[in-house]
C-alpha positions in Angstrom: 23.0 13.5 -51.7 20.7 13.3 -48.9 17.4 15.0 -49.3 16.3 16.5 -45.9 12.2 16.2 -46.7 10.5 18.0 -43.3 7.0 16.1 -43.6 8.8 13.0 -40.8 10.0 16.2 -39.1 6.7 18.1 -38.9 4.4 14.7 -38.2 6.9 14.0 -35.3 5.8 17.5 -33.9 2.1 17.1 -34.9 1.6 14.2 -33.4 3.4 14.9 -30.2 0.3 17.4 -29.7 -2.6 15.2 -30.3 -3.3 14.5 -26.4 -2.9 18.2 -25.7 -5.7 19.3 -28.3 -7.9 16.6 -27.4 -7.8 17.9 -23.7 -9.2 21.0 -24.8 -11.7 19.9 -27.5 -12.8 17.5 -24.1 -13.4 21.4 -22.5 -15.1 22.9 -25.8 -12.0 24.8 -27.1 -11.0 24.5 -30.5 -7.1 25.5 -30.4 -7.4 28.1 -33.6 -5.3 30.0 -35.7 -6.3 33.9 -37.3 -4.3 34.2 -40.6 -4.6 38.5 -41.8 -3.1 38.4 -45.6 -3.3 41.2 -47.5 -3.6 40.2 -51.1 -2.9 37.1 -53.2 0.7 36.0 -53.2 1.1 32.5 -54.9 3.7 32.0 -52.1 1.2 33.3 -49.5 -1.3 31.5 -51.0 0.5 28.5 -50.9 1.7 28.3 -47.4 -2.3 29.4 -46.5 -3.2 26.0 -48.0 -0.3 23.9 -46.4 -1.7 25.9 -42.8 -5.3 24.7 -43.0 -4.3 21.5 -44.0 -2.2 20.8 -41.1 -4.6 22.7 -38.3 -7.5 20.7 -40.1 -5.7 17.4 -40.0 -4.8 17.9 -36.2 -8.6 19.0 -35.3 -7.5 22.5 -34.8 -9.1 25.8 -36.4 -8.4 28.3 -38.6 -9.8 31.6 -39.1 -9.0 34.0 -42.7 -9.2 38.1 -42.6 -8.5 38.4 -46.4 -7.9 42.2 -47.6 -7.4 43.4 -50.9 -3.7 44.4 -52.0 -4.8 48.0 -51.9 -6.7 48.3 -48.6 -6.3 51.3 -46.6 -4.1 51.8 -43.4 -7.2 51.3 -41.3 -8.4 48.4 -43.3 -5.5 46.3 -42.1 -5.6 47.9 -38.6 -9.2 47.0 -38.4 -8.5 43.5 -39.3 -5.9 42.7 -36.7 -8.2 44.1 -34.1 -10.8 41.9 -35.0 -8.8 38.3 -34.5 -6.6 40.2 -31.8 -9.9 40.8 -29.7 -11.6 37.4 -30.8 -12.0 35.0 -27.3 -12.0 32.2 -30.1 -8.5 32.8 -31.6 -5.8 31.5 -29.7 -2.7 32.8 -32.0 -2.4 35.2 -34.6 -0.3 35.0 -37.9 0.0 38.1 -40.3 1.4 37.5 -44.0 4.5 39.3 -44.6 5.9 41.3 -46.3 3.1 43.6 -46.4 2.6 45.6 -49.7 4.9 48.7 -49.2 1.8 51.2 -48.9 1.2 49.6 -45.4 2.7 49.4 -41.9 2.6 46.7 -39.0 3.8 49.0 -36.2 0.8 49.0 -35.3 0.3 45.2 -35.4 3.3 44.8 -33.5 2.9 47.4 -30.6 -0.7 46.2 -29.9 -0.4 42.2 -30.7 -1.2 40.1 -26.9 1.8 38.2 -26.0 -0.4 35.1 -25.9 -1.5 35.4 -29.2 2.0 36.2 -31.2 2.5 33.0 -32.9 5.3 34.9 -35.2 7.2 36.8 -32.7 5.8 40.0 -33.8 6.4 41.7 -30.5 9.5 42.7 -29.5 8.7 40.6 -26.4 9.4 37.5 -27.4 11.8 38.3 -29.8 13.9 39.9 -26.4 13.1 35.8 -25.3 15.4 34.8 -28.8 17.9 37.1 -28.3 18.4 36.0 -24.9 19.1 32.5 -26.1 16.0 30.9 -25.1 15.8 27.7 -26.1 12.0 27.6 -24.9 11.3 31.1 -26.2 8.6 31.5 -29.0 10.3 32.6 -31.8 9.5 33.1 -35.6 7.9 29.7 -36.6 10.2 29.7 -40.0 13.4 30.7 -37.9 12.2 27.7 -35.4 11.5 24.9 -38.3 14.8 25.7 -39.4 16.2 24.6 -36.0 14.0 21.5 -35.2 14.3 20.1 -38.7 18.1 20.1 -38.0 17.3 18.9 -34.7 15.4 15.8 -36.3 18.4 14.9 -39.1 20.7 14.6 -35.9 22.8 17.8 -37.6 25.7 18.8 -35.3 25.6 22.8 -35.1 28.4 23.2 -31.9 31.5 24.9 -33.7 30.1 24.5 -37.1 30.6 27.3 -39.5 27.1 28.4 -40.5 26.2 31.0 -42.8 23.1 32.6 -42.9 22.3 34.5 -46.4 19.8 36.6 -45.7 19.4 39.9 -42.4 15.1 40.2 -42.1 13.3 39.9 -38.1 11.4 37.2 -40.1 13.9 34.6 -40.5 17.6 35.6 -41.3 18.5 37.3 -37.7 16.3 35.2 -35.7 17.8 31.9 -37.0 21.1 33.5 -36.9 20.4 34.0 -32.9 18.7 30.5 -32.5 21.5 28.2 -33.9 24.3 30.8 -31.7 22.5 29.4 -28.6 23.5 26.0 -29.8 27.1 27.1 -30.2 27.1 27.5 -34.7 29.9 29.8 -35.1 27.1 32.5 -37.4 28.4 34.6 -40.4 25.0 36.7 -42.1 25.3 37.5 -45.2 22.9 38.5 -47.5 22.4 39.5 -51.6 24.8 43.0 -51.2 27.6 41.0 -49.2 30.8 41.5 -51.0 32.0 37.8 -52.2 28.9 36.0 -51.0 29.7 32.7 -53.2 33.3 33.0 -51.2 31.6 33.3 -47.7 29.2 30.6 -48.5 31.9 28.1 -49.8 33.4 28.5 -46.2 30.7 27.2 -44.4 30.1 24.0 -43.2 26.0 25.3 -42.9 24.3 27.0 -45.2 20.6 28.5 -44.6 19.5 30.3 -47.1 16.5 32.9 -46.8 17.3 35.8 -48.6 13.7 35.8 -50.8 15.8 35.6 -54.4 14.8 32.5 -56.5 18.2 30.9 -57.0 20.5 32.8 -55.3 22.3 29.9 -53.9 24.1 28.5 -56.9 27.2 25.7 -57.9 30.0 28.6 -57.0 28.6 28.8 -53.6 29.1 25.4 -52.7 31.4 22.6 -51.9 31.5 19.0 -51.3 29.9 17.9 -47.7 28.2 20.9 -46.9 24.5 20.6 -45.3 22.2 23.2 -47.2 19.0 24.7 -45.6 16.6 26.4 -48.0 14.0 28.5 -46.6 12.6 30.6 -49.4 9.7 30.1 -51.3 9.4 31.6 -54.8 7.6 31.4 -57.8 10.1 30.5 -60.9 10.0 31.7 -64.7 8.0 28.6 -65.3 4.9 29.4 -62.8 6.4 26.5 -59.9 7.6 27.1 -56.6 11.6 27.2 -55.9 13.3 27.9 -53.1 16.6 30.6 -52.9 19.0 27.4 -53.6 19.4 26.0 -57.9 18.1 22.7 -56.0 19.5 20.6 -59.0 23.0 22.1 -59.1 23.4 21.6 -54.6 22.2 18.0 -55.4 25.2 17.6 -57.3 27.5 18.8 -55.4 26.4 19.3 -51.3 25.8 16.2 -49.1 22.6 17.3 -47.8 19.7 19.4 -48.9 16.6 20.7 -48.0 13.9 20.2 -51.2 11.0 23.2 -52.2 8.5 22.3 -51.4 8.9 19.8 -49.0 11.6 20.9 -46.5 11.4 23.8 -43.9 7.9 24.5 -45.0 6.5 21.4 -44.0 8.1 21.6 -40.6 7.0 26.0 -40.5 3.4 24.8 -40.5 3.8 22.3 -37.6 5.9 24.9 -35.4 2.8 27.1 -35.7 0.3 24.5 -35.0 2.6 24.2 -31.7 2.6 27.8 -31.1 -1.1 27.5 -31.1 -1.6 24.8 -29.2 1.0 26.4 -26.6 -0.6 29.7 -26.3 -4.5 27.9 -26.3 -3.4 25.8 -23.2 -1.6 28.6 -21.4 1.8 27.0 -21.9 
């Protein structure tokens, strides 16, 4: 079994920006990042820490609006106005999903362009559906794609299912590998037979948000399995939505959680950053 870690990935994209951020450090701009999380997620938490590593590693900055789990409407709204109208923030990442009490319509239908490092705005999403290669898209949905990218994975004609429908990841990874030519089956956990479907596919991506879901009756020999969820197991640790020990058995390539998509997620977004700082 091949273990498809995304740290040679993610330092390949990393260091590909070095010159760029040194130009504008040279012009007194510090390409930075405004994270707005709403509560204390382990998983949110965690990817927060992986985030200011990276930025701090690359020279980059990164700005926190923290808000408690039960802040008002206008607490969160507040928030995102404050990095959305900051000169000094160059992209903007919100944590979702937000608790159910809250919206982001707001967020979305008020977000600059220039600052959606997520694809928040329906925007740049129109740039994914369109097939645009170039286009901004969700930073998960986009590590997905140049992780594959780096492993030399072959997505033209493949049969690739994607378990798992949200703007977040599931559709807009769906959309990114049709542009380069995946024959795409979503599924997701109420799909009828979803072991069946996934035992089909040459592809697997799995980002349905379920600890586990992926198990030994969805696989088969010489399948390539992508696992983009983060989760917090029984035991406290982080797992992803694949039983990593059983598709190490039994697929020929996987991604590990920690360690995979994640580590190339945090590198798309430093890009993103970098991107929207320099007026790319």
């Amino acid at each position: 079994m091949i273990r498809l870690g995304g740290k040679e990935a993610g330092d390949a994209i990393t260091a590909s920006l070095t010159p760029r951020i040194e130009e504008m450090k040279a012009k007194g701009v510090v390409p930075t990042l405004g994270i707005l999380r709403v509560g204390a997620r382990e998983d949110d938490l965690a990817y927060e820490r992986g985030i200011k590593k990276k930025f701090e590693a690359a020279g980059c900055g990164v700005k926190i609006v923290e808000l408690p789990a039960d802040c008002s409407q206008d607490d969160l709204d507040r928030g995102f106005d404050s990095l959305n109208d900051a000169d000094d923030v160059h992209g903007i990442l919100v944590f979702r999903p937000l608790p159910r009490t809250l919206s982001d319509a707001y967020i979305k239908n008020t977000i600059k362009p220039s600052k959606d490092s997520d694809c928040m705005d329906i925007r740049n999403m129109a740039g994914v559906l369109a097939g645009d290669k170039n286009a901004m898209g969700p930073c998960t949905a986009e590590a997905v794609v140049r992780l594959m990218e780096h492993y030399g994975i072959e997505t033209k004609g493949k049969k690739t299912v994607v378990v798992g429908r949200s703007l977040v990841i599931g559709r807009p990874v769906a959309l990114m590998l049709i542009a380069r030519d995946a024959t795409v089956t979503v599924c997701h956990t109420k799909t009828v037979d979803l072991p069946g479907e996934c035992r089909n596919a040459d592809i697997i991506v799995a980002c349905c948000g379920v600890a586990k879901t992926i198990g030994a009756d969805h696989l088969k020999a010489g399948q390539i399995v992508i696992d983009v969820g983060m989760n917090v197991d029984e035991d406290g640790k982080l797992c992803g939505d694949v039983d990593y020990d059983k598709a190490a058995e039994i697929a020929e390539a996987v991604t590990p959680v920690p360690g995979g998509v994640g580590s190339v997620t945090t590198s798309v977004l430093l890009k993103h950053v970098v991107d929207s700082c320099c007026g790319a």
